[in-house]
C-alpha positions as CSV (number, residue, x, y, z in Angstrom):
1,X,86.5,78.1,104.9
2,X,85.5,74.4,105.1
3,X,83.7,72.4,102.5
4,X,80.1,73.0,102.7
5,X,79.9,75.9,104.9
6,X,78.7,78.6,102.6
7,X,75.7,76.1,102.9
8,X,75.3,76.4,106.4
9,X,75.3,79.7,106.6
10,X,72.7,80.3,103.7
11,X,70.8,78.0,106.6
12,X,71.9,80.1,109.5
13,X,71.2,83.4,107.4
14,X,67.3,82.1,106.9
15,X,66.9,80.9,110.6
16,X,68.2,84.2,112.3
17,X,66.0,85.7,109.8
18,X,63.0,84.2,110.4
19,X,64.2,84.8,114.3
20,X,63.7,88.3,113.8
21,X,60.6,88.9,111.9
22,X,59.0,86.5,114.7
23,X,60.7,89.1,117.4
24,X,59.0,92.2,115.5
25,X,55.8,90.7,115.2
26,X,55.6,90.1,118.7
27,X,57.0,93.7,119.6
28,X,53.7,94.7,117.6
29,X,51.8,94.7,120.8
30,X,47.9,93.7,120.9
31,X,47.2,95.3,117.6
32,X,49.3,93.4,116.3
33,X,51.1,95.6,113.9
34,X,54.5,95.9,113.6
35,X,56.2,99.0,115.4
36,X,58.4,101.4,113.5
37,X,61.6,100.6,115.8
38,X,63.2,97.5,115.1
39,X,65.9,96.1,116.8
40,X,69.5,96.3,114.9
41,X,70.8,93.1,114.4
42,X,74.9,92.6,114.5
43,X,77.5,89.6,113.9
44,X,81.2,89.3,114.9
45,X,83.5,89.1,111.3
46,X,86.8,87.8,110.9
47,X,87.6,89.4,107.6
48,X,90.2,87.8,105.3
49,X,90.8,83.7,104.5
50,X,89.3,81.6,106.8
51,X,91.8,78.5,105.5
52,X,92.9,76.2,108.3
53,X,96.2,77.8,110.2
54,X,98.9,75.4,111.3
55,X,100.8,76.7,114.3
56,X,104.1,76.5,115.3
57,X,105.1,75.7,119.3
58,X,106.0,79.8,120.3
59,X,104.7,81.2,117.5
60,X,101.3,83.0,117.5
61,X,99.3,83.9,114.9
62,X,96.6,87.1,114.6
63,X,93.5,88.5,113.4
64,X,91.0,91.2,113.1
65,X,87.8,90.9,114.6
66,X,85.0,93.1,113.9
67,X,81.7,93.7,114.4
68,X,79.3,93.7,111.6
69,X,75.2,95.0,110.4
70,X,74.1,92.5,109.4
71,X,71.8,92.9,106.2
72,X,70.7,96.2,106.3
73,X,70.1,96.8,109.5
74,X,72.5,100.4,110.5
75,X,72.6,102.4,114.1
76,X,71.8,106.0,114.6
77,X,74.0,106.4,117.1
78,X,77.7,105.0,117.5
79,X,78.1,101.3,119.5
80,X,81.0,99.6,121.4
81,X,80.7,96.0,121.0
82,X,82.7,93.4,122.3
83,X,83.6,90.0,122.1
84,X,83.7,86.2,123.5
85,X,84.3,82.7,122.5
86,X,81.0,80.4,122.4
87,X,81.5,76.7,123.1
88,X,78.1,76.2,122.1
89,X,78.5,76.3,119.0
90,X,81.3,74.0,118.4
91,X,78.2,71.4,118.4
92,X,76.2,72.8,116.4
93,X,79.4,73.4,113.5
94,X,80.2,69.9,113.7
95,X,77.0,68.3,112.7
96,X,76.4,70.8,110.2
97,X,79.7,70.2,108.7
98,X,80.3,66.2,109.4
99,X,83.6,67.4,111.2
100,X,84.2,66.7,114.7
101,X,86.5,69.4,115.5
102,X,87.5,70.3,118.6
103,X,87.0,73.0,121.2
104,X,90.0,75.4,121.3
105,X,91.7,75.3,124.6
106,X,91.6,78.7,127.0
107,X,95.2,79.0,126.5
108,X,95.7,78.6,123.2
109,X,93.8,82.2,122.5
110,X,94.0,85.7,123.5
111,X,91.5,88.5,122.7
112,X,94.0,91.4,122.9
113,X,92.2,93.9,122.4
114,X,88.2,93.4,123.0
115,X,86.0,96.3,122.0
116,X,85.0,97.9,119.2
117,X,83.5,100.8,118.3
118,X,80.7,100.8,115.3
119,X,80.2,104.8,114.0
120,X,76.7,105.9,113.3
121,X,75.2,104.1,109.6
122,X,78.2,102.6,109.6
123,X,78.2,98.5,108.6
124,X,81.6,97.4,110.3
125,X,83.4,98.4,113.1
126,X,86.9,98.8,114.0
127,X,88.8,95.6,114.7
128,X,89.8,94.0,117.6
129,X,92.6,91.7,118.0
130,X,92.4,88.3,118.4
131,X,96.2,86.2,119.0
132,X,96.3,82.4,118.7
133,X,99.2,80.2,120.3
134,X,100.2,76.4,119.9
135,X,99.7,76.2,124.6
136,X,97.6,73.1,124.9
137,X,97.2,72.0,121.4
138,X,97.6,68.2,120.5
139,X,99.3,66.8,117.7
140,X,96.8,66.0,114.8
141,X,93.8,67.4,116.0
142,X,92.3,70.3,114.5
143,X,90.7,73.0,116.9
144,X,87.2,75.3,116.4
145,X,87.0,78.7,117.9
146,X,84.0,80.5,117.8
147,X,83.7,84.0,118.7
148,X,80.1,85.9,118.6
149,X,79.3,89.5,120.0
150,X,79.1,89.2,123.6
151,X,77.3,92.7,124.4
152,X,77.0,96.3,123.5
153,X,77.3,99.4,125.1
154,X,75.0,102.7,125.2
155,X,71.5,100.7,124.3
156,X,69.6,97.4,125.1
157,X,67.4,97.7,121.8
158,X,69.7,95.3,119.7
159,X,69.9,91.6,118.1
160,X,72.8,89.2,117.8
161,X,73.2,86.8,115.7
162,X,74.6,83.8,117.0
163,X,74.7,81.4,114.7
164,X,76.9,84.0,112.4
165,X,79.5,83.3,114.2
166,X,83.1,84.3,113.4
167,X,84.7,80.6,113.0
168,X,89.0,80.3,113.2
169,X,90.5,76.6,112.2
170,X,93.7,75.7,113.6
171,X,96.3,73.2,114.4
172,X,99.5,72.3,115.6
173,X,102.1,72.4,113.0
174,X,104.7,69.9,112.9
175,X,107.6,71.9,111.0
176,X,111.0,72.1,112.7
177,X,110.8,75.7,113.7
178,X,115.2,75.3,113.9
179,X,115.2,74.6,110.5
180,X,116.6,73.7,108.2
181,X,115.5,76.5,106.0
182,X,113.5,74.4,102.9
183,X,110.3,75.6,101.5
184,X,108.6,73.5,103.3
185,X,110.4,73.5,106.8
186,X,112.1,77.8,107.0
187,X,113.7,78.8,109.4
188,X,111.9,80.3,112.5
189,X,112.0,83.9,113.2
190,X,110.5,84.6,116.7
191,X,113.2,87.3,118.0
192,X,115.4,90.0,117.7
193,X,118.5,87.4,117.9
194,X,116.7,85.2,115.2
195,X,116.6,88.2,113.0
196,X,120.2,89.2,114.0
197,X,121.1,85.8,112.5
198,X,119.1,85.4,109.2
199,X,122.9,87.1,107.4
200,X,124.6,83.7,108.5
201,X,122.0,81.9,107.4
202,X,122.1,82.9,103.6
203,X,123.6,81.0,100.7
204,X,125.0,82.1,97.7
205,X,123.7,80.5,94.8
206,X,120.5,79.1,96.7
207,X,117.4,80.7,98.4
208,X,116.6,80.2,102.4
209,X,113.5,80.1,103.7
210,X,112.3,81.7,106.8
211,X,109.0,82.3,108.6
212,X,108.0,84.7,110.9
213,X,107.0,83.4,114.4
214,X,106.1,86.3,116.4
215,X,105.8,90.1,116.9
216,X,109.2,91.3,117.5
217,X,109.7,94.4,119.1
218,X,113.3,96.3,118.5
219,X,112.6,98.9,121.0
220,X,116.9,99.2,122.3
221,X,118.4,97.6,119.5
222,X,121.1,99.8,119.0
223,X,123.4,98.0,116.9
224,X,122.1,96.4,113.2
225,X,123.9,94.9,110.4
226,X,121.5,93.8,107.6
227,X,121.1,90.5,106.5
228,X,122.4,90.9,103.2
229,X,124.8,93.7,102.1
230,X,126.8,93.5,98.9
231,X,126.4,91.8,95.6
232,X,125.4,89.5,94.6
233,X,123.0,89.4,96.2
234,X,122.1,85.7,98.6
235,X,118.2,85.3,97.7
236,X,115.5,84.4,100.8
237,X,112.2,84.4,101.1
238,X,110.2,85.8,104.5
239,X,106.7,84.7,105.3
240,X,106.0,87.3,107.8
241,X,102.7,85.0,108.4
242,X,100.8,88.3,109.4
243,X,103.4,89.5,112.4
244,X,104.8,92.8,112.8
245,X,108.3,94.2,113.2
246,X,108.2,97.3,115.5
247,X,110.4,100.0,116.5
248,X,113.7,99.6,114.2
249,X,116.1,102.4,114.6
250,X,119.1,102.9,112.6
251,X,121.1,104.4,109.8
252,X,120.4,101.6,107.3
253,X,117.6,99.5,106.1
254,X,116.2,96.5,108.0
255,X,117.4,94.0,105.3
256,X,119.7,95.7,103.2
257,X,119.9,94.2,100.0
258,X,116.9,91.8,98.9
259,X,116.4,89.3,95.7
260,X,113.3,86.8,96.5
261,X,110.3,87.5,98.1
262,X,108.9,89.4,101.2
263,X,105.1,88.7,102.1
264,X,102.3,88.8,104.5
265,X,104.6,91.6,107.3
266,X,104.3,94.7,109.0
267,X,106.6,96.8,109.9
268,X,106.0,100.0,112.5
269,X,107.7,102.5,114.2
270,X,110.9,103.1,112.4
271,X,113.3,106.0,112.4
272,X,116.3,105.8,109.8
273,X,118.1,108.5,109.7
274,X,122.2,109.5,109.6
275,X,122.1,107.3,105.8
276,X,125.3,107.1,103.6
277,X,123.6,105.8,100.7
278,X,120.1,105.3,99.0
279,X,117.9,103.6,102.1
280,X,114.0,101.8,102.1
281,X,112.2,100.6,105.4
282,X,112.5,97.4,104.0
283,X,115.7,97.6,102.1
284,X,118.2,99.9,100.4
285,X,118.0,97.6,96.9
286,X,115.0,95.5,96.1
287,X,116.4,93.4,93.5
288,X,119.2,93.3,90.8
289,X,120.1,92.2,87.6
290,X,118.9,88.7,87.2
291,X,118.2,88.4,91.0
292,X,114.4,89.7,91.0
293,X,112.2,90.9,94.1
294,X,108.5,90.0,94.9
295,X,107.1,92.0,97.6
296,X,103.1,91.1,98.4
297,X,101.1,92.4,101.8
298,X,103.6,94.5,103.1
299,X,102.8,97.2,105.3
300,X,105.3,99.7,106.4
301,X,105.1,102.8,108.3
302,X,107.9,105.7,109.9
303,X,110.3,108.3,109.0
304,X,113.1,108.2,107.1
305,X,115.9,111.1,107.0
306,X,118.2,110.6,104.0
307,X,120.2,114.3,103.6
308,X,123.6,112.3,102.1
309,X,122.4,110.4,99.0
310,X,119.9,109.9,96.1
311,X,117.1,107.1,96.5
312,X,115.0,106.9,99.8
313,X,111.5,105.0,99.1
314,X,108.8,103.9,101.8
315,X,109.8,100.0,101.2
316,X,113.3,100.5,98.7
317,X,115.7,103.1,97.9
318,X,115.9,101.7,94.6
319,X,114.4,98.6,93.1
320,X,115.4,97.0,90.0
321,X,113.5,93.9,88.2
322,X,110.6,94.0,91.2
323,X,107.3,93.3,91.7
324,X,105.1,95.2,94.8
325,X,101.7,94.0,94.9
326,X,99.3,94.8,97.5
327,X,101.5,97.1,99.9
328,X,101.6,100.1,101.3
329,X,103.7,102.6,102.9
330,X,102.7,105.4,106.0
331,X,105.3,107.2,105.5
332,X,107.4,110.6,106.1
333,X,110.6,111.3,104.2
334,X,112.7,114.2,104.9
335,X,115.7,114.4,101.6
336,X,117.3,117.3,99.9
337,X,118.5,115.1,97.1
338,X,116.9,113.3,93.5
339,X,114.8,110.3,94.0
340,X,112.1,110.0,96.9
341,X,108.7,108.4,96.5
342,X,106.6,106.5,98.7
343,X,107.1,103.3,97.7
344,X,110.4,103.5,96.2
345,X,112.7,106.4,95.5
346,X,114.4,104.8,91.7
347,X,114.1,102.0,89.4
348,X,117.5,100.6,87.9
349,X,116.2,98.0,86.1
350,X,118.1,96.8,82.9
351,X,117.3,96.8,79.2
352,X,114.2,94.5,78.7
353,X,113.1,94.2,82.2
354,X,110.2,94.8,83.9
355,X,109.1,96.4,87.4
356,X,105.5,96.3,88.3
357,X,104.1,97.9,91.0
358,X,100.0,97.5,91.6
359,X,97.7,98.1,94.1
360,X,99.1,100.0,96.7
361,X,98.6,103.0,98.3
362,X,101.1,105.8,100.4
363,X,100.2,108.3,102.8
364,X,102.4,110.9,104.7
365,X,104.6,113.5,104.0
366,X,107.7,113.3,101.2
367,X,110.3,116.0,100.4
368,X,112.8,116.2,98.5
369,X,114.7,117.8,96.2
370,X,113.6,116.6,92.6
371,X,112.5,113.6,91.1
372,X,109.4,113.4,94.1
373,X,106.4,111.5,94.2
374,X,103.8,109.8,96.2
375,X,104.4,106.4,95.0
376,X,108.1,106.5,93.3
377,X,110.5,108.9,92.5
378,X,112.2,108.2,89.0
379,X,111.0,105.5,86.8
380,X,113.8,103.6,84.9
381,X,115.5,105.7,82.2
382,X,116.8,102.4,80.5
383,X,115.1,100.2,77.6
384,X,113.3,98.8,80.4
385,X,109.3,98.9,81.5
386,X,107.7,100.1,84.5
387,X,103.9,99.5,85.1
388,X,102.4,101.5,88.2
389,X,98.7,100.3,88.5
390,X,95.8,100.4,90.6
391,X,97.7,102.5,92.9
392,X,96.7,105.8,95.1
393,X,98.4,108.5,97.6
394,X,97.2,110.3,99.9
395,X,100.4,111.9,101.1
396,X,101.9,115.2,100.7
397,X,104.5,116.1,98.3
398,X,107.4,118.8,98.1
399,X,110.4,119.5,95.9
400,X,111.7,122.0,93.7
401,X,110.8,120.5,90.9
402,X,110.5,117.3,88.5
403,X,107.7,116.0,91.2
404,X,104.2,114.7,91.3
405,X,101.1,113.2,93.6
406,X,102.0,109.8,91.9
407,X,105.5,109.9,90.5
408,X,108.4,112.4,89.9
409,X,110.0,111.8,86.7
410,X,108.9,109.1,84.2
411,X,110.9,110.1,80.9
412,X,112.3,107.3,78.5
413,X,114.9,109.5,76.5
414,X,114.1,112.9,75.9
415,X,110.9,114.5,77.2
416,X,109.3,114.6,73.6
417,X,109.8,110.6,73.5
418,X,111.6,110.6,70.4
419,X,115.0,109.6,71.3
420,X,115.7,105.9,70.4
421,X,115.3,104.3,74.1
422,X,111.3,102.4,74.0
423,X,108.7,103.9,75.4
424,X,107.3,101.6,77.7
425,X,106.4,103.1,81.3
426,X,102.6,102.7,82.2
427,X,100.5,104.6,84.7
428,X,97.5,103.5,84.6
429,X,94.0,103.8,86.2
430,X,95.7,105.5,89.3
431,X,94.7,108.3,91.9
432,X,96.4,111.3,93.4
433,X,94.3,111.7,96.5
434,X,97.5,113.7,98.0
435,X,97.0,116.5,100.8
436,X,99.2,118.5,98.6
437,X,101.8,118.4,95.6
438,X,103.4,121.8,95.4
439,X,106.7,123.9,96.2
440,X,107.3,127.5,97.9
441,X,110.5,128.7,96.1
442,X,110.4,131.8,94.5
443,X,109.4,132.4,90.8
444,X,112.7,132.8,89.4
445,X,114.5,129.3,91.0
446,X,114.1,126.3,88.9
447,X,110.8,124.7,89.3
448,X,109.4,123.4,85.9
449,X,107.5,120.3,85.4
450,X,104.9,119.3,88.9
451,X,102.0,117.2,88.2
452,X,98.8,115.6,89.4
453,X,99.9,112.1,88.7
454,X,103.5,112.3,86.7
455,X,105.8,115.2,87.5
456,X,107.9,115.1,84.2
457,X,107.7,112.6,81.7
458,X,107.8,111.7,77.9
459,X,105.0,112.2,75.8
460,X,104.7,108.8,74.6
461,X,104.2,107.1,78.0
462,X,101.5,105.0,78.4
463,X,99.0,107.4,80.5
464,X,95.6,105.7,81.0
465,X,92.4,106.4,83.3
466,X,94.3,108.3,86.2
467,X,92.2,110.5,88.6
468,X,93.3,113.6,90.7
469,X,91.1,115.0,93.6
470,X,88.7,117.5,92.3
471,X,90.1,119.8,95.1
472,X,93.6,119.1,94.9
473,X,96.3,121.5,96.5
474,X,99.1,122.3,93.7
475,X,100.8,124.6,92.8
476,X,104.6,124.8,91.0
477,X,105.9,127.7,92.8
478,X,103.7,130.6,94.0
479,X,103.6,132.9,91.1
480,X,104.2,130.9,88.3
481,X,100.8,130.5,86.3
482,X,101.8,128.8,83.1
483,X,101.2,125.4,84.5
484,X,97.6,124.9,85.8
485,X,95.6,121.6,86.2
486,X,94.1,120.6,83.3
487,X,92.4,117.5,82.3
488,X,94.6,115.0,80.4
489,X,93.3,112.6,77.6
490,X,94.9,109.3,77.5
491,X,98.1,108.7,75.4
492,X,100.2,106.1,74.0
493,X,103.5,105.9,71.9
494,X,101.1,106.1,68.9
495,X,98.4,108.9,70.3
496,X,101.1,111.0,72.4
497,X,100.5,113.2,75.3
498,X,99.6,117.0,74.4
499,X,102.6,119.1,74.7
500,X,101.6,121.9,77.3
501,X,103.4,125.4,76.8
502,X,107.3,126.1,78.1
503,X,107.1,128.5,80.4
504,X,109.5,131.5,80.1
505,X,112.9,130.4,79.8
506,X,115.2,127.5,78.4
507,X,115.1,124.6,81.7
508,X,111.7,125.6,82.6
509,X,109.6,123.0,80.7
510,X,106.2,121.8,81.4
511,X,105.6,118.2,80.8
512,X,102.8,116.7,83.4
513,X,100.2,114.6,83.3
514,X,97.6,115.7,85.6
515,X,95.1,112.8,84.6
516,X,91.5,114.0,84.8
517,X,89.5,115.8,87.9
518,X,87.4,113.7,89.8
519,X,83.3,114.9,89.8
520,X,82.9,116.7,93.1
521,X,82.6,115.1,96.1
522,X,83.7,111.8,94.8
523,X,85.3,109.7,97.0
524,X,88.3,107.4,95.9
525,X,86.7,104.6,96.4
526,X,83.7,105.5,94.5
527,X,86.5,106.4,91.1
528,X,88.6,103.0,92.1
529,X,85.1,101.0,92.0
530,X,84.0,103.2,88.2
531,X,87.8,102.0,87.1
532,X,87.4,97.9,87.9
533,X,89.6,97.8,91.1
534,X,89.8,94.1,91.8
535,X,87.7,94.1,95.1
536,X,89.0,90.4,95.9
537,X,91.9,92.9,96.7
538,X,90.6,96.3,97.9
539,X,87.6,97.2,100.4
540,X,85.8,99.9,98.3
541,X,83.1,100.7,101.0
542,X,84.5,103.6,102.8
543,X,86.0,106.9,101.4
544,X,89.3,105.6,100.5
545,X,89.9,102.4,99.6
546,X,91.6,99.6,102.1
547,X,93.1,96.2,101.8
548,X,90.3,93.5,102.3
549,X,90.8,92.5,106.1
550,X,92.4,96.0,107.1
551,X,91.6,98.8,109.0
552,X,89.5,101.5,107.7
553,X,89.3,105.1,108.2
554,X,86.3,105.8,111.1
555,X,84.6,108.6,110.6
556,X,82.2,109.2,113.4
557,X,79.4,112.0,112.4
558,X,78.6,114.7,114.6
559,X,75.4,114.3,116.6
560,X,73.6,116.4,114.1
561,X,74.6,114.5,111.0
562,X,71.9,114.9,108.0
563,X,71.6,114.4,104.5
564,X,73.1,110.9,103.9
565,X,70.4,109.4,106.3
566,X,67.6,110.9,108.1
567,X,68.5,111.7,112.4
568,X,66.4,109.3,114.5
569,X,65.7,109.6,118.3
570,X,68.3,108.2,120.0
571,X,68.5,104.0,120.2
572,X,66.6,103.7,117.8
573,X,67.3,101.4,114.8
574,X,66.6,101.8,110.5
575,X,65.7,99.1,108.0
576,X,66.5,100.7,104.7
């Protein structure tokens, strides 16, 4: 956002205020008093960094647009809005600001998708999408767009606010798109040929830049050979600049082996399935010794089907040396070997390294055979460290045994902690909001150790402020009693975990943390907010919590809704 317009607003804010209490006095008819019903008053939102976007020639670049409440002001009944761009406030901008930026051209914006629907009390709506393009820009001159509501369905008895407009900056960027691959000039990515070409691309000893351009749909691509596939590996770094990869199908990963960084992507609608060897979305290894990963905003969502080989994760098979921040994984995982988890299925990393994964989330379905769990499968069984923080699931998870909602197995030498690897794996303020962490075989197979949060792991693990759902589906097998939910204290090397009883016989062992049982009917975003969640990150407003600028869950009452607000007659609006 541009220097001085947190000022403008605060002016905008007061006007459109004073705009409305001048529209309610006059609705107060020749008394003069003030009727009960007041008119709702709504804003179009571009959630997320409003910086200044340079634009390549062919690329595109998108956003969400929603419609917001603004103040208090909330609807008893559920809205479609939609959306337009207003020249007349370019003007209006400018002398505010002292800029003189120009009007965006027609053709250098798309609103893909226009409406929006607001639910009932709700303060945001679900997002529309807006696409810009470089088609009519002019070197070295920065472009305005302003978007407001332009109307709204099922009722007339509503206010928008103009002047809070949803502002986008933008420009044409002057970067080679062809190259040659720098920091500061990557390589442009803007088809399925450019991403068939990044392998020749890559240099070993030396990291390549490249940039996303464009949505690139892979709907027919039949044939795929990774960009990088053997060690050691040739390090690159992707800007996926907010674009989406879509339908991949194949039998490996989409990159294959990656050291570097991966940031700001999607990917959608992949199938991998027919796998020789441990398999990710993103990529089958996410790092190696001494050629680290950095993975940041990545969204990825399929099915993977990995019935030949340990190590199938949402993003990596296994990961060694990595850091996932921010990313999350919708994801189904069909396995009936060691190693699956929603993020990544193992951690390799070496003797005094580190592997940090924070604030992400999984949902879906995983199975597998052991070593199962909503975020990873096996933590590193080396003198390494793993840190899994800030992090929740939602997804349902089976396997025979050694699995949890969070992570399968997380033990650094033997299960009491005392053998002479360090202890050093931390989970810590996580939540297991899974559907479901249990398995149906029969009482006498091997089952022991399931968990709220950690399947199996050593007593002197680092277990701080995790939650499990107060309602939360587990079970080890379906007769076997000795291992119940119970509420965990936090632990440390020097303050170990509590031992919980073997069951009956010598490989049955019991050693979960289950973390502590949320109050009922808390929400997860009502524990994430109690445990400090960084909300520069997460959007803690709903029932689960989201990534700032993301979708949220809508969940649209039924037309008898009580309790959290009173009903009204229909159109009318509520000032809390």
């Amino acid at each position: 956002m541009q220097k001085g317009m947190k000022k403008t607003i605060s002016y905008m804010l007061m006007t459109a205020l004073a705009a409305l209490a001048l529209s309610c006095q006059k609705n107060g008819g020749e008394s003069g008093k003030i009727e009960p019903t007041m008119k709702g008053v709504f804003y179009a939102d571009i959630p997320g960094d409003k910086a200044l976007v340079e634009i390549a020639p062919g690329a595109s670049k998108t956003y969400a647009l929603k419609a917001c409440a603004f103040r208090d002001y909330v609807t008893d009944i559920t809205m479609n809005f939609s959306f337009k761009a207003n020249p007349e406030a370019v003007t209006a901008y400018n002398e505010a600001n002292g800029t003189s930026y120009e009007m965006a051209p027609g053709t250098s914006f798309e609103l893909v998708t226009n409406e929006v629907m607001l639910p009932r009390y709700a303060k945001a709506s679900t997002t529309a999408k807006l696409k810009l393009n470089a088609s009519g820009l002019e070197k070295d001159v920065t472009y305005i767009l302003p978007l407001t509501l332009d109307k709204a369905k099922q009722t007339d008895n509503w206010a928008v606010a103009d002047t809070l407009a949803a502002f986008v900056l933008f420009k044409l960027s002057d970067y080679d798109p062809y190259g040659p691959g720098t920091e500061s000039n990557p390589y442009s990515i803007a088809s399925v040929d450019d991403l068939k070409g990044m392998g020749a691309k890559l240099i070993e000893g030396s990291k390549v830049y490249f940039k996303l351009d464009a949505d690139i749909d892979m709907a027919g691509v039949t044939e795929w050979t990774p960009a990088c596939v053997g060690s050691p590996y040739k390090a690159f770094e992707l800007d996926g600049a907010g674009h989406t990869i879509s339908n991949f199908k194949g039998t490996t990963s989409l990159f294959g082996c990656v050291a570097g960084k991966i940031y700001d992507l999607n990917v959608t609608g992949v199938v991998i399935e027919n796998v020789s060897g441990p398999v990710g979305i993103l990529a089958s290894y996410g790092g190696e010794e001494g050629n680290p990963v950095t993975v940041d905003h990545v969204h990825v969502q399929g099915k993977i089907t990995n019935t030949q080989s340990h190590g199938t994760g949402g993003l990596f098979g296994v990961i060694s040396e990595a850091t996932i921040n921010a990313c999350s994984a919708d994801i189904v995982i069909v396995s009936n070997k060691y190693d699956s988890g929603g993020i990544y299925g193992y951690d390799n990393s070496p003797a005094g390294k580190r592997s940090m994964i924070t604030n992400c989330w999984t949902s879906g379905d995983i199975t597998g055979n052991r070593m199962v769990g909503g975020i990873a499968g096996m933590l590193s069984n080396k003198e390494s460290e793993c840190v899994i923080s800030c992090c929740y699931s939602t997804a349902a998870v089976h396997a025979q045994f050694q699995y949890g909602g969070l992570v399968g197995n997380a033990i650094k030498g033997d299960k009491s902690g005392n053998a002479t690897t360090v202890i050093n794996n931390h989970i810590e303020k996580c939540l297991a909001w899974n559907q479901a962490v249990y398995s149906d075989v029969a009482d006498d197979a091997v089952h022991y150790s399931a968990g709220a949060i950690v399947g199996f792991t050593a007593l002197k693990n680092y277990h701080v402020d995790c939650y499990r759902r107060f309602d939360l589906d587990f079970r080890e097998c379906p007769g076997n009693a000795s291992n119940v939910l119970v509420d965990h204290a936090n632990s440390s090397p020097d303050s170990p975990l509590v031992e919980m009883a073997e069951s009956a016989g010598a490989t049955n062992y019991n050693f979960p943390y289950h973390g502590k049982a949320a109050a009922e009917g808390e929400t997860a975003s009502q524990v994430a907010k109690k445990l400090g969640w960084d909300e520069e990150i997460w959007d803690l407003s709903g029932a689960l919590p989201f990534f700032k600028g993301g979708d949220a869950p809508v969940v649209v009452d039924d037309e008898n809704a009580g309790g959290q607000l009173p009903d009204f007659d229909e159109h009318d609006f509520f000032n809390k």
